[in-house]
N, CA, C and O atoms as a Tinker XYZ file with bonds, in Angstrom:
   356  protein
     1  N     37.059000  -13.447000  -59.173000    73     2
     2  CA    36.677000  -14.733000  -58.614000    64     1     3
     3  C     36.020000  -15.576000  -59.707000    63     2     4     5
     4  O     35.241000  -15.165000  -60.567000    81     3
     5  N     36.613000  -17.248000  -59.469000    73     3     6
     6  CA    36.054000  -18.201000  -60.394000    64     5     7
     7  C     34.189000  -18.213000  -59.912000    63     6     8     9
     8  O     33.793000  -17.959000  -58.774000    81     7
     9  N     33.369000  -18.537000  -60.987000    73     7    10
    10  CA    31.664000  -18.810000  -60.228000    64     9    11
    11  C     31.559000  -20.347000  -61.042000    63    10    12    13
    12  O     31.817000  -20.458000  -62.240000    81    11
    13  N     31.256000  -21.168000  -60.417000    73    11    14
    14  CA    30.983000  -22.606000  -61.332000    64    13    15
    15  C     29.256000  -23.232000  -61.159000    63    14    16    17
    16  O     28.715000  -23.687000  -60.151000    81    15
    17  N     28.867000  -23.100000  -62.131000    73    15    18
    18  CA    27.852000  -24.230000  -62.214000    64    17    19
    19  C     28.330000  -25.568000  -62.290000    63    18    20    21
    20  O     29.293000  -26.057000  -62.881000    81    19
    21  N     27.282000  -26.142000  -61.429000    73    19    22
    22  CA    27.278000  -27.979000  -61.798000    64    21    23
    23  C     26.543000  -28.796000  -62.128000    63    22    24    25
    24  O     25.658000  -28.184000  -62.727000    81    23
    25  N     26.307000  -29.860000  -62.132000    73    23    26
    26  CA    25.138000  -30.789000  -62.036000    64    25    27
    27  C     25.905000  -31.839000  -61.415000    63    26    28    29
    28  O     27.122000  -32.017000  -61.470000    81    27
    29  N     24.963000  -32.554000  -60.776000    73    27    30
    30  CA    25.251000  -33.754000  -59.635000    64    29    31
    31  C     24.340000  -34.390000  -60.065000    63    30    32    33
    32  O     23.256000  -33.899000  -60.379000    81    31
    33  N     24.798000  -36.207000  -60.189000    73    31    34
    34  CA    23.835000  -37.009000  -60.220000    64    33    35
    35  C     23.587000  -37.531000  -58.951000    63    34    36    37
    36  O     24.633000  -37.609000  -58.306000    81    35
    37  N     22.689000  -37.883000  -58.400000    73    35    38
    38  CA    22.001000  -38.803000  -57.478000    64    37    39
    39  C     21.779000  -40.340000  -57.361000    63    38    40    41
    40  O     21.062000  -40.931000  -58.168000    81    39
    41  N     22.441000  -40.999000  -56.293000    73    39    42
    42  CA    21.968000  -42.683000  -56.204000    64    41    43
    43  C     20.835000  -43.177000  -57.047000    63    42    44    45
    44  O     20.835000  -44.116000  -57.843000    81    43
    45  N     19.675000  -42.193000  -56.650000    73    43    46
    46  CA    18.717000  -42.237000  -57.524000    64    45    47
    47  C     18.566000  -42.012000  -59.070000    63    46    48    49
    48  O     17.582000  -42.474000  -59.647000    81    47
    49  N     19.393000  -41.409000  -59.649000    73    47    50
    50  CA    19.476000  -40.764000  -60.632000    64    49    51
    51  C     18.910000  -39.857000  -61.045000    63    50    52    53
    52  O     18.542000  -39.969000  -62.214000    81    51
    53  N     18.656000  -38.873000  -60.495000    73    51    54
    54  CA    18.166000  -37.813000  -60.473000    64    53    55
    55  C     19.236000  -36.730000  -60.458000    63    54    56    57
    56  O     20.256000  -37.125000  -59.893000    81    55
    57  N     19.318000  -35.249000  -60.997000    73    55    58
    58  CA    20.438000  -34.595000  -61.459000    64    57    59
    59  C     19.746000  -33.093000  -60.886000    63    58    60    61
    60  O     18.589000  -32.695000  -61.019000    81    59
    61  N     21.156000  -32.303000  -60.065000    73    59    62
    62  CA    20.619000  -31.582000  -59.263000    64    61    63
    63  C     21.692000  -30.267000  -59.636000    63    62    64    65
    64  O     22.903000  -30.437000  -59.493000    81    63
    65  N     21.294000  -29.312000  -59.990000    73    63    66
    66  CA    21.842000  -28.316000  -60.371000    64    65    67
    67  C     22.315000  -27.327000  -59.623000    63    66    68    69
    68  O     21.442000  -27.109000  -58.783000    81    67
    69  N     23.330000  -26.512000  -59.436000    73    67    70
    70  CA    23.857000  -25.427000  -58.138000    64    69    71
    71  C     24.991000  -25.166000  -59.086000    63    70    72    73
    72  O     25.624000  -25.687000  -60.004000    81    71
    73  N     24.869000  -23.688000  -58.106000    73    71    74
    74  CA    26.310000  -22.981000  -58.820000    64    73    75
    75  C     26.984000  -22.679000  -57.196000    63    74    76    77
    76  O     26.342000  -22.482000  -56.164000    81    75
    77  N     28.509000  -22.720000  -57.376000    73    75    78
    78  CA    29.036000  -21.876000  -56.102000    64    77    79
    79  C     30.302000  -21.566000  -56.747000    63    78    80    81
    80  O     30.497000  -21.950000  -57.900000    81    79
    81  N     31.383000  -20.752000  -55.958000    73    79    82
    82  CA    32.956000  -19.947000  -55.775000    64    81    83
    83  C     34.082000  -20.906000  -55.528000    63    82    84    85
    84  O     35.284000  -20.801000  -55.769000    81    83
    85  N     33.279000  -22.009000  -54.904000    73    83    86
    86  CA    34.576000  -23.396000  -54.539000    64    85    87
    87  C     33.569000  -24.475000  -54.839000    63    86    88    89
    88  O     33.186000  -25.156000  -53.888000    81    87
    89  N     33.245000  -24.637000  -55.655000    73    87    90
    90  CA    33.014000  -26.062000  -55.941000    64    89    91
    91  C     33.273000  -27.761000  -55.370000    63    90    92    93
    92  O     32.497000  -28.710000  -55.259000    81    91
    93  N     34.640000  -27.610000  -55.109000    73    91    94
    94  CA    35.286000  -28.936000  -54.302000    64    93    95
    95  C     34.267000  -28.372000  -52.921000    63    94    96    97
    96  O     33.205000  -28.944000  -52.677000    81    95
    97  N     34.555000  -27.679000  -52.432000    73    95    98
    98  CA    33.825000  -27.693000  -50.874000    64    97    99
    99  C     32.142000  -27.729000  -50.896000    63    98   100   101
   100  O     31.470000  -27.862000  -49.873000    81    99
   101  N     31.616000  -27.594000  -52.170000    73    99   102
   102  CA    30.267000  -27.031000  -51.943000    64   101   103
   103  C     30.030000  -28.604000  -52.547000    63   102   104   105
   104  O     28.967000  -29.018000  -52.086000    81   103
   105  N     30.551000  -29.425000  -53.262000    73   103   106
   106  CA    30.313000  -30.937000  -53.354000    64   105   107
   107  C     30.592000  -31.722000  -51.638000    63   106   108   109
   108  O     29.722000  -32.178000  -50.895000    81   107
   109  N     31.551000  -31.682000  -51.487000    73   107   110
   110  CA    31.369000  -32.364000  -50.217000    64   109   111
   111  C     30.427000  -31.810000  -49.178000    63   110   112   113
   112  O     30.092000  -32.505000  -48.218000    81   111
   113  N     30.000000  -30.604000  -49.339000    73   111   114
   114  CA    29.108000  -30.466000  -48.338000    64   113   115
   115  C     27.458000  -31.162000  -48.316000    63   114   116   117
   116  O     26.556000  -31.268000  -47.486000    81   115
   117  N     27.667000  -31.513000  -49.627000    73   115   118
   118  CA    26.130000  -31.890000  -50.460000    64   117   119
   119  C     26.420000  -33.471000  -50.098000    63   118   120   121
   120  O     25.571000  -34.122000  -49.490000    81   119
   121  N     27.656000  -34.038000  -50.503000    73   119   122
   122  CA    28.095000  -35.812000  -49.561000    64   121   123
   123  C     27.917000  -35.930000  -48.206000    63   122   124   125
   124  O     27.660000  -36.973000  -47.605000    81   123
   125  N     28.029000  -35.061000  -47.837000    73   123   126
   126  CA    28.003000  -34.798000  -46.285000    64   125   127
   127  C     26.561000  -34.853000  -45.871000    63   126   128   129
   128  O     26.143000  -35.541000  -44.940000    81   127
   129  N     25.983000  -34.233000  -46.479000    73   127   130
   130  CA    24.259000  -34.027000  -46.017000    64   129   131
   131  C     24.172000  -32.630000  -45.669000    63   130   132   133
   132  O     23.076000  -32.178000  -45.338000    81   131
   133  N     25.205000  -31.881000  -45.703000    73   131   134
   134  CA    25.058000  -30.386000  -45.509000    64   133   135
   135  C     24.777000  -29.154000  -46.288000    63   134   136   137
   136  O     25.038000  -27.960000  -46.141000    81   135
   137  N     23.995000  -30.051000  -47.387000    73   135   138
   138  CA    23.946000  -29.201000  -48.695000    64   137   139
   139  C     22.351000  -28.213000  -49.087000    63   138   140   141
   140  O     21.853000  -27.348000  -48.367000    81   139
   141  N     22.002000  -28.543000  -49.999000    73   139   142
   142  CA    20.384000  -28.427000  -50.788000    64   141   143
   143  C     19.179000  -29.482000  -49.768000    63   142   144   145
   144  O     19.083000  -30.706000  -49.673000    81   143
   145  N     18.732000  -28.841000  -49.402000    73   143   146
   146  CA    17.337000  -29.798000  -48.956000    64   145   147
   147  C     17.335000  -31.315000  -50.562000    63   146   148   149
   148  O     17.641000  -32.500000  -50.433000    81   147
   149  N     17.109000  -30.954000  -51.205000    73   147   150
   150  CA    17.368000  -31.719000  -52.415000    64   149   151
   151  C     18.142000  -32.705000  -52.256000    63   150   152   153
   152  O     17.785000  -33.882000  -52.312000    81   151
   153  N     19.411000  -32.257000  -52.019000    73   151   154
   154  CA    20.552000  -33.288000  -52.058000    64   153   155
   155  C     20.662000  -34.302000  -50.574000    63   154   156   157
   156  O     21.257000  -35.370000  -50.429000    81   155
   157  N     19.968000  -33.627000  -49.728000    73   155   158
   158  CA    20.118000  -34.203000  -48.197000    64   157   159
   159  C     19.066000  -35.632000  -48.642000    63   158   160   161
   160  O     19.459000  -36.786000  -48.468000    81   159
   161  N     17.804000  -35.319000  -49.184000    73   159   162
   162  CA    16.973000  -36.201000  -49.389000    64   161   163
   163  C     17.274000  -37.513000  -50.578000    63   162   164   165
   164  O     16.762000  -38.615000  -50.777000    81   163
   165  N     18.396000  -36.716000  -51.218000    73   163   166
   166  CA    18.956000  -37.653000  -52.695000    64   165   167
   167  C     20.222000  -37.699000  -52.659000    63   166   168   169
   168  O     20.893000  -36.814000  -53.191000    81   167
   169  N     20.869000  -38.931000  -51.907000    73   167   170
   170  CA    22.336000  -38.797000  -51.888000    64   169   171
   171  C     23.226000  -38.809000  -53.409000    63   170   172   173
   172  O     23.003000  -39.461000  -54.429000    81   171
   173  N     24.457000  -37.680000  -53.058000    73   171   174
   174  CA    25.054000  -37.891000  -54.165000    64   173   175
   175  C     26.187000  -38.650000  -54.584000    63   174   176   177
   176  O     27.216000  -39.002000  -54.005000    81   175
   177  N     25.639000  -38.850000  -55.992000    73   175   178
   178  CA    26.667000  -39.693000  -56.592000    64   177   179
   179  C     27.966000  -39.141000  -56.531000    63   178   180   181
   180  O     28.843000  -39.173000  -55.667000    81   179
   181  N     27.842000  -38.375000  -58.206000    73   179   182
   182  CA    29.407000  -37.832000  -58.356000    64   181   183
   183  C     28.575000  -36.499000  -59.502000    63   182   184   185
   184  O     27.436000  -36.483000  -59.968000    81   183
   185  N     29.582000  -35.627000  -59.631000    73   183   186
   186  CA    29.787000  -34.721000  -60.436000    64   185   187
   187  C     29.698000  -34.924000  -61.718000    63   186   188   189
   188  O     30.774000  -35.407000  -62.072000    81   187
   189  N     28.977000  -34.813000  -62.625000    73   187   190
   190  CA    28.556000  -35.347000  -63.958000    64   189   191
   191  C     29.020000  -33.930000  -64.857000    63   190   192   193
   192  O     29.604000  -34.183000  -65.911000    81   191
   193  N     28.819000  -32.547000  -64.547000    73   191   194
   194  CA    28.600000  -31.570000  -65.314000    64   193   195
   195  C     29.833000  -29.971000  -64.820000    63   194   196   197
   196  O     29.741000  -29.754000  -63.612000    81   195
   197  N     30.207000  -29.600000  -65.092000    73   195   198
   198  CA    30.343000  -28.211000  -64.797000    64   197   199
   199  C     30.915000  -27.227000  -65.873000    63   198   200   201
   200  O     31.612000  -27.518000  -66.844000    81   199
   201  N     30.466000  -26.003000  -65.483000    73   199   202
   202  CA    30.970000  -24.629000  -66.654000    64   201   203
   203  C     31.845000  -23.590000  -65.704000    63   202   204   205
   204  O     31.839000  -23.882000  -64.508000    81   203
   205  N     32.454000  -22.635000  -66.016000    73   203   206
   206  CA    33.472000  -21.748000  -65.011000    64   205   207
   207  C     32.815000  -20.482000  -65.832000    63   206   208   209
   208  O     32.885000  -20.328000  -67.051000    81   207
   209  N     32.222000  -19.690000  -64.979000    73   207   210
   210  CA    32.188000  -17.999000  -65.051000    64   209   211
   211  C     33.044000  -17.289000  -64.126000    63   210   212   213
   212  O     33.429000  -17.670000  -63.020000    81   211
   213  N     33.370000  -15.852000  -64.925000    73   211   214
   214  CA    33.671000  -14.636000  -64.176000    64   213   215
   215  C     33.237000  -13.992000  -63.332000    63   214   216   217
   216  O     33.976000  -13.344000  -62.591000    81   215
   217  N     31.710000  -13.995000  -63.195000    73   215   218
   218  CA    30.887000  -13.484000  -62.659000    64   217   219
   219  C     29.383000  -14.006000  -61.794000    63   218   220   221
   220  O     28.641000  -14.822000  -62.340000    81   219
   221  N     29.148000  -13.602000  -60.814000    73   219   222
   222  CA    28.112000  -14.153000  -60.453000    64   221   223
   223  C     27.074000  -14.321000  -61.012000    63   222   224   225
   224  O     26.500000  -15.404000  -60.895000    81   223
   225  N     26.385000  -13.004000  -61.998000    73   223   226
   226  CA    25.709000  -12.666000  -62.848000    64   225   227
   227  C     25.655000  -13.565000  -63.881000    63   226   228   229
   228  O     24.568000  -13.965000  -64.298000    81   227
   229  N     26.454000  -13.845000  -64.235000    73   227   230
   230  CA    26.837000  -14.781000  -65.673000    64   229   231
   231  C     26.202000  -16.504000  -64.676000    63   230   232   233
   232  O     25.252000  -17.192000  -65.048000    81   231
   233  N     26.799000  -16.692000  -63.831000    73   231   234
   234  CA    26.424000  -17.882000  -63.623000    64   233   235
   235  C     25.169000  -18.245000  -63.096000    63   234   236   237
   236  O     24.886000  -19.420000  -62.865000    81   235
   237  N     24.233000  -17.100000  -62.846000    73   235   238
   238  CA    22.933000  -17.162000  -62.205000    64   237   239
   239  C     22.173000  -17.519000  -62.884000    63   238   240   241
   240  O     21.311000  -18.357000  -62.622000    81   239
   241  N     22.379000  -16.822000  -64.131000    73   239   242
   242  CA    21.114000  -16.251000  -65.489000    64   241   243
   243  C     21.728000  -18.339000  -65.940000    63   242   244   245
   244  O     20.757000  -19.021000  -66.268000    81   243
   245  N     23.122000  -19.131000  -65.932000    73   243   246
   246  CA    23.042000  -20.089000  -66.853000    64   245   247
   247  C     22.139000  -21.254000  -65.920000    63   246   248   249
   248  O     21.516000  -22.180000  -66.438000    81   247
   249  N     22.217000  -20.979000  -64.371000    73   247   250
   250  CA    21.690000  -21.153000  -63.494000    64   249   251
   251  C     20.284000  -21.798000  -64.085000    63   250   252   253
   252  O     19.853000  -22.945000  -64.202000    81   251
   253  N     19.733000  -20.314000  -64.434000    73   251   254
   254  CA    18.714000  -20.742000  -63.972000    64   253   255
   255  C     17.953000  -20.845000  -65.481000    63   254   256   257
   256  O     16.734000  -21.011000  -65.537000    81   255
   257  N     18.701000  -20.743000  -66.577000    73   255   258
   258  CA    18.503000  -20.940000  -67.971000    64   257   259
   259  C     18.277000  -23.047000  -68.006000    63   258   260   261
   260  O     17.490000  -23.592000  -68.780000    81   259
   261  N     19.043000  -23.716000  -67.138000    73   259   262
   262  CA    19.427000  -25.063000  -67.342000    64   261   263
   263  C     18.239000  -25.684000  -66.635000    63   262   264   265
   264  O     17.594000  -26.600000  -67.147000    81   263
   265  N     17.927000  -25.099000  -65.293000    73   263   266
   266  CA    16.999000  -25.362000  -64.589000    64   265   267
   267  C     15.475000  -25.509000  -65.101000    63   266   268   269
   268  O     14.484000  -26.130000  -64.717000    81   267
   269  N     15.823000  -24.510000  -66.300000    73   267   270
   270  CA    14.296000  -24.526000  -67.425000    64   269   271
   271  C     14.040000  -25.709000  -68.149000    63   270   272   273
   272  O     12.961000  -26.038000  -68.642000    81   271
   273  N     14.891000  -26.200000  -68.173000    73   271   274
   274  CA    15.389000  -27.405000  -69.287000    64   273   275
   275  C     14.238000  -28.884000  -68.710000    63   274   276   277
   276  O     13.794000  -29.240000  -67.619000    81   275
   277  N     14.125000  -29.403000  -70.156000    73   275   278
   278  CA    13.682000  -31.060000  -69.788000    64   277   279
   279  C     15.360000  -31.724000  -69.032000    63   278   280   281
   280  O     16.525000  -31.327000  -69.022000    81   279
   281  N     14.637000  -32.865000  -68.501000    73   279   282
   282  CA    15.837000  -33.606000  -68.322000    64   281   283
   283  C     16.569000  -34.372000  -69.816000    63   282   284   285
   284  O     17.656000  -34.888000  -70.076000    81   283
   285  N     15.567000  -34.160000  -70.407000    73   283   286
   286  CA    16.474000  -35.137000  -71.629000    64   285   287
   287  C     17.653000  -33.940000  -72.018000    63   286   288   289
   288  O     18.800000  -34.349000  -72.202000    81   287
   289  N     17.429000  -32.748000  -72.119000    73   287   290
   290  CA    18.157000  -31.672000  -72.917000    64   289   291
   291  C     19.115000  -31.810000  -71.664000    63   290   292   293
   292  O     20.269000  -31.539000  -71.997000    81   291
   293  N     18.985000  -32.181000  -70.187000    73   291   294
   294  CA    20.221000  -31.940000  -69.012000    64   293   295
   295  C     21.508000  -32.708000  -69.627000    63   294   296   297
   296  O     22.696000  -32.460000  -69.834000    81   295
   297  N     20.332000  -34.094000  -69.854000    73   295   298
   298  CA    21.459000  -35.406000  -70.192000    64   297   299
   299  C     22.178000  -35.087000  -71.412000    63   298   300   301
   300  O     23.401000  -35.226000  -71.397000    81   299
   301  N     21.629000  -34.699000  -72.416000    73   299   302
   302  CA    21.963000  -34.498000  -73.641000    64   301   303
   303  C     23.805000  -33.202000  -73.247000    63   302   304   305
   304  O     24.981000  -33.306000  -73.598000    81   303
   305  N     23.284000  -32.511000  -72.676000    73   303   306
   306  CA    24.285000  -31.673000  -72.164000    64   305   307
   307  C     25.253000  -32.562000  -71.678000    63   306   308   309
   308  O     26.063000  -33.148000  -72.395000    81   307
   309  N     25.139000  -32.696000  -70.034000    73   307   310
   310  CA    25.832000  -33.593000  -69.771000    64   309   311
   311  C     26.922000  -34.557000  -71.365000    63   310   312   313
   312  O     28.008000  -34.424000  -71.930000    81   311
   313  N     26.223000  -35.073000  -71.405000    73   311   314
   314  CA    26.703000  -36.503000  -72.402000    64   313   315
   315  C     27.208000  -35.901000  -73.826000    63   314   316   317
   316  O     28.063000  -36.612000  -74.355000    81   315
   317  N     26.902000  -34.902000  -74.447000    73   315   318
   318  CA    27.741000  -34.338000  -75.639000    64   317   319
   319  C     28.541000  -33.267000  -75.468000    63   318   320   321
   320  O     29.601000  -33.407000  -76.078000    81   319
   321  N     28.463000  -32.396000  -74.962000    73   319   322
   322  CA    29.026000  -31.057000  -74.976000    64   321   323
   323  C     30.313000  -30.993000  -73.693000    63   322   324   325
   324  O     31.419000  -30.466000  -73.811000    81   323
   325  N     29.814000  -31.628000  -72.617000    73   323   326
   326  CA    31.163000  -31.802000  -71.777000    64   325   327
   327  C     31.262000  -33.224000  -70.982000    63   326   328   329
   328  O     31.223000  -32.840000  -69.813000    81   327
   329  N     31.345000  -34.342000  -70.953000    73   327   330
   330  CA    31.525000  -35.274000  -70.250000    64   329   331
   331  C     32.156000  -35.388000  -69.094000    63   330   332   333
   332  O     33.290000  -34.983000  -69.353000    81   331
   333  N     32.128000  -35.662000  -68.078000    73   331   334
   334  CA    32.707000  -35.728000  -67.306000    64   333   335
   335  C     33.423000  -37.388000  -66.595000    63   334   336   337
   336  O     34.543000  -37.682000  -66.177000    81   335
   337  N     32.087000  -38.199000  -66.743000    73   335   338
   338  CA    31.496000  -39.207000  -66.308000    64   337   339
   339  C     30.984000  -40.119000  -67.375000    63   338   340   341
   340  O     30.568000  -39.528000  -68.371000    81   339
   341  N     30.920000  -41.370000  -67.397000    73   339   342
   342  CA    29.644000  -42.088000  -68.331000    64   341   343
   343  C     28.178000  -41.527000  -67.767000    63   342   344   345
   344  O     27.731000  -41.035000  -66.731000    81   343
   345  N     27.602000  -41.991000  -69.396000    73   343   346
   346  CA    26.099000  -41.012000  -69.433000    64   345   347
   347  C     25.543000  -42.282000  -68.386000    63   346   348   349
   348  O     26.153000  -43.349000  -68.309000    81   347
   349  N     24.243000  -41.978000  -67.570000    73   347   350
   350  CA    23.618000  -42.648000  -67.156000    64   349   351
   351  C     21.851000  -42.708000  -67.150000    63   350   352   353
   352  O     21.268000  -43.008000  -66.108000    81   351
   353  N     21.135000  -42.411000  -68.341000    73   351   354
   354  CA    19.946000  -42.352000  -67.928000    64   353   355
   355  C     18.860000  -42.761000  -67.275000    63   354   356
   356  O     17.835000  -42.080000  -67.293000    81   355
């Protein structure tokens, strides 16, 4: 099984991190309001970020390695290493 981390930006601009197995469904559930307490309170934009693991393990530890992070080092990610989107700070 695929494991994906993401990052989501927010109306607000605020950037919200999760990993799941289906990604497409675990974004609309977060548009929906059916997501993260987080995301219910911060509607989302769009998908700014993601990585693909093998393993759950693998995607927990990057999980929660990113989550350590300033936001400048999120954006910096975001905006050099994989783009998805224009940067928005």
């Amino acid at each position: 099984m695929t494991y994906y981390l993401y990052i989501l930006r927010t109306l607000n601009n605020s950037l919200y991190v999760g990993i799941s197995g289906d990604i497409e469904k675990r974004i609309d559930r977060h548009k929906a309001g059916d997501g993260a307490e987080f995301t219910k309170r911060n509607k989302v934009e769009k998908l700014v970020y993601k990585e693909e693991f093998n393993t759950y393990l693998e995607v927990r530890r990057r999980e929660k390695q990113i989550k350590g992070w300033t936001r400048l080092k999120k954006e910096q990610l975001i905006l050099y290493r994989h783009p998805l989107s224009s940067h928005r700070p």
